[in-house]
Structures are given as structure tokens and as C-alpha cells.
Phi, psi and omega in degrees: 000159191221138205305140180267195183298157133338127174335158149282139170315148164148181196285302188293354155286302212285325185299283182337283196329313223286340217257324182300323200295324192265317176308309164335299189317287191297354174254351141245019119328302156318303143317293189289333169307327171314302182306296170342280177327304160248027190274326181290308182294354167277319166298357164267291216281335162248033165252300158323338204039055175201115164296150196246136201300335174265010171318342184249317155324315175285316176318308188309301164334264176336337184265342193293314188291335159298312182311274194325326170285314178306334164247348128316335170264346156309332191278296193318300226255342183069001177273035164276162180287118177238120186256099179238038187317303207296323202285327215256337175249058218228156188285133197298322171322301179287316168310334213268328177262017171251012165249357190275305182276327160296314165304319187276347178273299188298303207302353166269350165277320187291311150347278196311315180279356168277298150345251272261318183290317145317329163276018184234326187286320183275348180257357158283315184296325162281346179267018149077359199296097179256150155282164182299338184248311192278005204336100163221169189308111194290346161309344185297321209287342192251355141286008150290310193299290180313279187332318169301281161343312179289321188266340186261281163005294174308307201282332173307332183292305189298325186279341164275330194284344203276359188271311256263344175243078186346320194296339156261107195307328177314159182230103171260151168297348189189151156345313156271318203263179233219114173293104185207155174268108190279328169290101208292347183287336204267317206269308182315309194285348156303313184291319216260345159246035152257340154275314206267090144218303182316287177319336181275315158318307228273000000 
């Protein structure tokens, strides 16, 4: 993928960004705490020989807020996994309303799952449940799951609508980028049947 035209100005440009901004943030902290996190606990068990007790437990954490945030920011940035044999040798108007109808389906499945994942979240948070070494509340770890879901949902919504204007032929993939090839062989041999499509209509 390759960066696309700039957003539109407006309140859902002015949101995304902001929404980008804190993700950024939270997945690379989360990284580097991973690291930290386990680069001290292997230097406590051999040098000390004593390990530190929540080390696997935080880890554990730390990966759920990495994933889950991490799909939302793949949905923005467009490098999530795409099966487009079909899609790619398809006329750009149809490409343009079949990316229109994949983004609202899916931001409505990641919605629904995210409702079922918020309703798992409150019925932990009533049975009072902490974890065992950091005891904290174990509901904290599985509002990364609503917040991802939620956040991957939101931005799929933004690519059908920023999709919604025929008048321009790009096709984004996301809000920002632009449904594109950086492997120029992938992109000539697009090309190169999409002229000979042409040449066959006239």
C-alpha cells in the first residue's frame, strides 16, 4: 500500500487522526514493556536466580492490548490480509461498489463482536474476578478486546463511506490509502490485463 490523497478535512478526519495518535502510542509502549519486561525477567532468574512473579502474567496482558489495538491500526494503514483474485480483475466502478459492500459487512461483524465481547466483559466485572499475581481486575485485560473490535469496526465504516464517491476513480482501502501495488510485476500484469480487456471490448 501507498499513502492516498489526504483526508477530508472534518470532524471524522479530525477524529481518526486523534484515534491514530493514541494507538500509535498505545502499541508502542506496549512493545517496549514487553521487551523490558521480559528482557528483566530473564536477568533476574540467571543472575539472581529469582524471577519476577508477574512477568508472564503482564506479558500476557500486554499481548491482548497489542493484538486488539493492532487491528485497528492495520484497518486504517490497509495491510490487513485480502483474498482479491476476483476482485482485482474486475472493472474499477465494481471494484469501487464491492469494496463499499466488504467494508460495511465486515464493520458490522467486528460491531457484533465487539456487543458479545462487551457483554463477556460485564459479566466478568460482576463476578468480582482479579488476576492471580498483579490482582487486578480481570476485566481490565478483555476491554482491549471491545476497544479493538470497536476500533476495527469504526475504521472499516470510514472506507465505505470515504468509497461512497463514484466521481473519483481511487479505491480506498481505508480511510487514508489508496488500493495499490508496491510489487510493480503484480501491478504491470494488472495492467497489462486490463488493456487487453480494453482491446477486446473495442
Amino acid at each position: 500500500m501507498q499513502d492516498g490523497k489526504p483526508a477530508p478535512f472534518g470532524l471524522l478526519g479530525r477524529i481518526d487522526a486523534g484515534i491514530g495518535r493514541i494507538e500509535t502510542w498505545i502499541l508502542g509502549w506496549g512493545i517496549i514493556l514487553m521487551a523490558v519486561n521480559t528482557i528483566a525477567n530473564v536477568f533476574g532468574r540467571y543472575v539472581f536466580n529469582q524471577s519476577i512473579y508477574f512477568s508472564e502474567e503482564l506479558n500476557e496482558f500486554l499481548i491482548v492490548i497489542v493484538t486488539f489495538m493492532g487491528l485497528g491500526y492495520a484497518t486504517r494503514k490497509g495491510i490487513h490480509i485480502r483474498m482479491s483474485a476476483i476482485y482485482d480483475v474486475l472493472p474499477v466502478k465494481l471494484r469501487k461498489g464491492l469494496m463499499i459492500v466488504i467494508a460495511t459487512m465486515t464493520a458490522v461483524m467486528m460491531a457484533t463482536l465487539a456487543w458479545y465481547a462487551l457483554e463477556y466483559v460485564q459479566k466478568v466485572a460482576s463476578r468480582g474476578r482479579i488476576t492471580p499475581a498483579l490482582q487486578v481486575p480481570l476485566y481490565l485485560t478483555y476491554v482491549w478486546v471491545v476497544a479493538g473490535l470497536a476500533l476495527a469496526a469504526f475504521q472499516y465504516a470510514l472506507t465505505a463511506l470515504r468509497n461512497l464517491n463514484f466521481a473519483e476513480e481511487e479505491i480506498y482501502v481505508s480511510y487514508l490509502e489508496i488500493d495499490s501495488y508496491e510489487d510493480p510485476e503484480t501491478a504491470a500484469a494488472i495492467q497489462r490485463h486490463a488493456d487487453a480487456t480494453k482491446e477486446g471490448a473495442q
